[in-house]
C-alpha positions in Angstrom: -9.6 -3.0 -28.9 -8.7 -6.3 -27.9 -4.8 -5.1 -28.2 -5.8 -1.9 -26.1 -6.7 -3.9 -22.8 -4.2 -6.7 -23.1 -1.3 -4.5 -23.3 -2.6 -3.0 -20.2 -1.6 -5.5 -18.4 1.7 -5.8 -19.1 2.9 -2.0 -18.1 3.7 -2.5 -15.2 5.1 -6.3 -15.0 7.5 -4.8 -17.6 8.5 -1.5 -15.4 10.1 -3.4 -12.5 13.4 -3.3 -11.8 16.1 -5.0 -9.5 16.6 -2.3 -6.5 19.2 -2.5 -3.8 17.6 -2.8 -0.9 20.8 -1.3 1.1 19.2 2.8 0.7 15.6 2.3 2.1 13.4 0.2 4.6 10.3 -1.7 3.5 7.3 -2.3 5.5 4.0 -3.7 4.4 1.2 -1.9 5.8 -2.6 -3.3 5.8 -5.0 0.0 5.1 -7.8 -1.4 4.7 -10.1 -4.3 4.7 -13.3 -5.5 2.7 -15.3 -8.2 2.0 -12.9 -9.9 4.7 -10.0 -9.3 2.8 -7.3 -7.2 3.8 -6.4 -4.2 1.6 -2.1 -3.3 1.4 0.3 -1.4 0.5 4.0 -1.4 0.5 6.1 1.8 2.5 9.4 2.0 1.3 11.5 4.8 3.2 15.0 6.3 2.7 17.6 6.0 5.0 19.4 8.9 4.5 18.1 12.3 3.1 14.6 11.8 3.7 12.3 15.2 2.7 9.2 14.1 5.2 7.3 13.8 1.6 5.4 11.2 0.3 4.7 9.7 -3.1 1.7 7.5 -4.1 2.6 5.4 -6.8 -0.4 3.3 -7.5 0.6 -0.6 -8.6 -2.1 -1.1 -11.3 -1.9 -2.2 -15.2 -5.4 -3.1 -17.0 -6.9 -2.7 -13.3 -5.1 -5.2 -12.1 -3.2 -4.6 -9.1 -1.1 -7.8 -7.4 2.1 -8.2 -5.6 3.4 -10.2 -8.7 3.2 -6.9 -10.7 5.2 -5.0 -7.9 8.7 -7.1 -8.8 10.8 -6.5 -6.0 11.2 -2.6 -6.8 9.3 -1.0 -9.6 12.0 1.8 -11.0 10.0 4.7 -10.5 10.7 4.1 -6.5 14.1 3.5 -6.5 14.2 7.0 -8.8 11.7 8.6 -5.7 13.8 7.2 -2.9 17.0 8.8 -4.3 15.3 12.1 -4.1 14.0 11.7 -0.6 10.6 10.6 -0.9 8.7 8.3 1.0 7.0 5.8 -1.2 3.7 4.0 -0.9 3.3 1.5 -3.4 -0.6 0.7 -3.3 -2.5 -2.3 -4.4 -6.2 -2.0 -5.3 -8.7 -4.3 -5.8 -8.6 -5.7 -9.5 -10.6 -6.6 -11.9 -12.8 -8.7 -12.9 -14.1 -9.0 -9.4 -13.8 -5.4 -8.5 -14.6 -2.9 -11.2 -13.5 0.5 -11.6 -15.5 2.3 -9.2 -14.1 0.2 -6.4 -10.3 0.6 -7.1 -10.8 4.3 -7.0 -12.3 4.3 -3.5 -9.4 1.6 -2.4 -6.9 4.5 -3.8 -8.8 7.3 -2.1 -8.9 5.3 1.2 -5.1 4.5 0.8 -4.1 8.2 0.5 -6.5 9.1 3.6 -4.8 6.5 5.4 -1.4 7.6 4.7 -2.2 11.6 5.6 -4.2 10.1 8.8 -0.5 8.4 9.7 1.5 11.1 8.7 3.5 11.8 11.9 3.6 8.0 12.3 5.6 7.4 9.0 7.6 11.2 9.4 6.0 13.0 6.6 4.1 15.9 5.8 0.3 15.3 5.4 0.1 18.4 2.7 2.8 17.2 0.8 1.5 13.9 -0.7 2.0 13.2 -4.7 0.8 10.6 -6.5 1.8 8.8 -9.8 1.3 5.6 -12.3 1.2 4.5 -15.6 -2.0 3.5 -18.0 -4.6 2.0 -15.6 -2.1 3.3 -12.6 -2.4 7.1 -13.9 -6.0 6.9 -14.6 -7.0 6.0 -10.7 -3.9 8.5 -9.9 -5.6 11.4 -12.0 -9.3 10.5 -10.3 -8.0 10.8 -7.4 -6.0 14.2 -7.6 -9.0 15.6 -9.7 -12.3 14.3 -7.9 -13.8 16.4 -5.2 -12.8 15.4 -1.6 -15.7 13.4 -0.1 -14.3 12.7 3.2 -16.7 11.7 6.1 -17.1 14.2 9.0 -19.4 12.1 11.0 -17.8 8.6 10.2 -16.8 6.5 12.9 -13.8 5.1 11.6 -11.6 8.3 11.7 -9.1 7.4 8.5 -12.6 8.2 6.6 -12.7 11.4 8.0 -9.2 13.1 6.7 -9.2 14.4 2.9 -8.1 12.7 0.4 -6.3 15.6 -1.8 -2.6 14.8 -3.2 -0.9 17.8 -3.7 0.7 16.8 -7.4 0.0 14.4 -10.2 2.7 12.8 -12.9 1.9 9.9 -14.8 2.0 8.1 -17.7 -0.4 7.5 -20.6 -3.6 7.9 -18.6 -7.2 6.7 -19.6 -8.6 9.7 -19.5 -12.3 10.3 -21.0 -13.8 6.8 -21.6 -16.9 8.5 -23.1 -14.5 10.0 -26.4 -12.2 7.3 -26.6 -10.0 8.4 -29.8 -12.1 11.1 -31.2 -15.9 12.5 -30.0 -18.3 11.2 -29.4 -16.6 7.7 -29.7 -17.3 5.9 -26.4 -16.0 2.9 -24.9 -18.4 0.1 -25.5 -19.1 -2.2 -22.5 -19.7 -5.1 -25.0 -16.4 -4.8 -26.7 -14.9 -4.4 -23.6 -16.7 -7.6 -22.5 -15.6 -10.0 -25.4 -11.8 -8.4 -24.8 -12.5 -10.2 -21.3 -11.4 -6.7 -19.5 -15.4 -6.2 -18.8 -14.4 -6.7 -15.1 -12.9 -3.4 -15.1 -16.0 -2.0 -16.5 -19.1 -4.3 -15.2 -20.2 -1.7 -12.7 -22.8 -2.6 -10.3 -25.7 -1.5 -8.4 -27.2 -2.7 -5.5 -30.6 -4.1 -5.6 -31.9 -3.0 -2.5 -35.2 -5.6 -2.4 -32.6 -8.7 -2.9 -30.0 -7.8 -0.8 -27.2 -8.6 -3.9 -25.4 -6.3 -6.4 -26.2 -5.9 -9.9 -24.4 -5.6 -13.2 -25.8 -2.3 -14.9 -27.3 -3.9 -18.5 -28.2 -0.5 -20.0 -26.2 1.1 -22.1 -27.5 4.9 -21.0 -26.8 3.6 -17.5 -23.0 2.6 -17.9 -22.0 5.4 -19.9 -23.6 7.8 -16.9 -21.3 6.0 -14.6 -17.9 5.8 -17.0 -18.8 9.7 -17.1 -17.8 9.5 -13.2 -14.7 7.6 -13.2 -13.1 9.3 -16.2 -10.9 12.4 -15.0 -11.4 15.1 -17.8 -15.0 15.7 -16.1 -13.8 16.1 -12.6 -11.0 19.0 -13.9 -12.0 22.4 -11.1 -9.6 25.3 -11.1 -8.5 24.2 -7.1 -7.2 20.6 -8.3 -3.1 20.2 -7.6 -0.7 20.8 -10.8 -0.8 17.7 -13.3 2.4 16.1 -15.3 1.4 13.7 -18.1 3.8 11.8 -20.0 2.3 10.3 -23.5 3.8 8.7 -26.6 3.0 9.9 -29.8 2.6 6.1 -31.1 0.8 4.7 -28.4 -1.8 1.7 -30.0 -3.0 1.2 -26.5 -4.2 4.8 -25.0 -5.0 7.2 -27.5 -2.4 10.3 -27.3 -6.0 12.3 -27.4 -6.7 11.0 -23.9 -4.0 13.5 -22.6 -4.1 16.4 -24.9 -7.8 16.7 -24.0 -7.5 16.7 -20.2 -4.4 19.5 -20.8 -6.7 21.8 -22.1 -9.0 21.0 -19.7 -6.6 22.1 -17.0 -5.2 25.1 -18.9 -8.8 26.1 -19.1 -9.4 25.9 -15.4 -6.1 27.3 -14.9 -4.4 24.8 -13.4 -0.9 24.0 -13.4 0.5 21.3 -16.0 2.5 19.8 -18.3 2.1 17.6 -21.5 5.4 16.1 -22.4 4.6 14.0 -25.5 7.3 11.3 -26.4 8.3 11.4 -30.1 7.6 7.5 -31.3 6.5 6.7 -28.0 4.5 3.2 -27.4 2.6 2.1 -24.3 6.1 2.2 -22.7 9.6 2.7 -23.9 12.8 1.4 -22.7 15.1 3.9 -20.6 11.8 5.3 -19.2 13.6 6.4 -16.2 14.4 8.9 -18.1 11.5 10.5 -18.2 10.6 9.5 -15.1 13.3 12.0 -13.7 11.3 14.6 -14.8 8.2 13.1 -12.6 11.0 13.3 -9.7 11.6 16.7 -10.8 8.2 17.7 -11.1 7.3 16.3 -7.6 10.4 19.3 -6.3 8.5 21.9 -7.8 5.1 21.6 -6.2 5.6 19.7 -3.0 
């Protein structure tokens, strides 16, 4: 277990590649703020051949998101850009102060913003996909798969645009933290915990009488709430066609995580694919390679 959340953190610090800059523009963009912190993303555009589409690709290993992660291009842009797309490359808030709960709204609020400034950044707000790797497809999956929840009566209009993507690819996803390997065999916060990853997972209430959040103690109580941020429960027949990418000897994310949620989507009868990578780890070199096949996938339903 211990091996399971520290190679987590390492995905995508590994993934980044040298990109010339010379094909696209970069622009950081602030698109949202909490706690008085300022929440960001990077918009990388291409110069030439530019399909008025946009990818998400969501910066995030362990739950950890950070600028020092991003490199100066991770390879799955520079792949994107040749194609066309519009990339966003979105930074959450990490663990341990912020646990899972919160980086899925900061995803969420990141693709509303985008669709809100679609005509700003000259793309098409109903052609939005969204990608990652580990951690990174996990918050990409809740957020292609949950139920939009936008705000109608919100004041702050960004809140009130939907939050759909239109496609899903990504890589060795977290999936169903509530059967982690086989049934029945959940994720436990105290293992997590002493694996020093229980940022990810210390989800919190707030206690209404003292004004202050809460860590949830109870077991019955965290494994209700790891029921809502794990993907394979959120699967509806309306959610947008899913790519997932898995090795076959991963020791980090169980290649069950993704052939569960496939025939949870093939029983909904949505669109997807499984690819499954013969001798496949938690990452493989030359995984631009596969990563084409995101790019391709991307064509096909946007």
């Amino acid at each position: 277990m211990r091996i399971f959340f520290a190679a987590l953190l390492l995905v995508l610090a590994t993934s980044a590649i040298a990109q010339d800059s010379t094909n696209f523009t970069k622009e950081e963009i602030i698109y949202g703020r909490k706690d008085g912190m300022a929440l960001t993303m990077i918009k990388l555009v291409p110069k030439e051949k530019s399909k008025g589409k946009a990818i998400v690709s969501v910066v995030s290993g362990n739950w950890i998101s950070s600028y020092r992660t991003v490199g100066n291009t991770p390879r799955n842009a520079s792949i994107y850009i040749k194609n066309g797309y519009t990339v966003f490359l979105v930074i959450h808030g990490s663990q341990p102060r912020y646990a899972i709960p919160d980086a899925i709204s900061d995803i969420r609020r990141a693709i509303r913003f985008i669709r809100y400034n679609a005509v700003a950044y000259n793309i098409d707000s109903n052609n939005i996909g969204i990608t990652g790797s580990s951690s990174g497809g996990h918050l990409s999956l809740m957020a292609a798969l949950k139920d939009n929840d936008n705000n109608s009566k919100s004041s702050d209009p960004v809140d009130r645009v939907s939050s759909r993507v239109q496609a899903a690819a990504v890589f060795f996803p977290p999936t169903d933290f509530l059967n982690w390997g086989g049934a029945n065999n959940k994720v436990k916060r105290e293992t997590i915990i002493r694996a020093r990853v229980g940022g990810a997972f210390d989800f919190k209430i707030m206690n209404d009488s003292l004004g202050i959040y809460q860590s949830v103690k109870d077991d019955s109580s965290s494994y209700a709430i790891a029921k809502t941020v794990s993907p394979i429960y959120m699967v509806s027949a309306d959610d947008p066609p899913v790519m997932i990418i898995h090795g076959d000897a991963d020791p980090v994310v169980p290649l069950q995580q993704s052939t569960n949620i496939i025939k949870e989507l093939q029983s909904a009868g949505v669109k997807n694919e499984l690819i499954i990578k013969p001798g496949g780890s938690h990452g493989w070199r030359n995984m631009e390679v596969e990563e084409q096949k995101f790019a391709d996938w991307f064509d096909k339903w946007l």
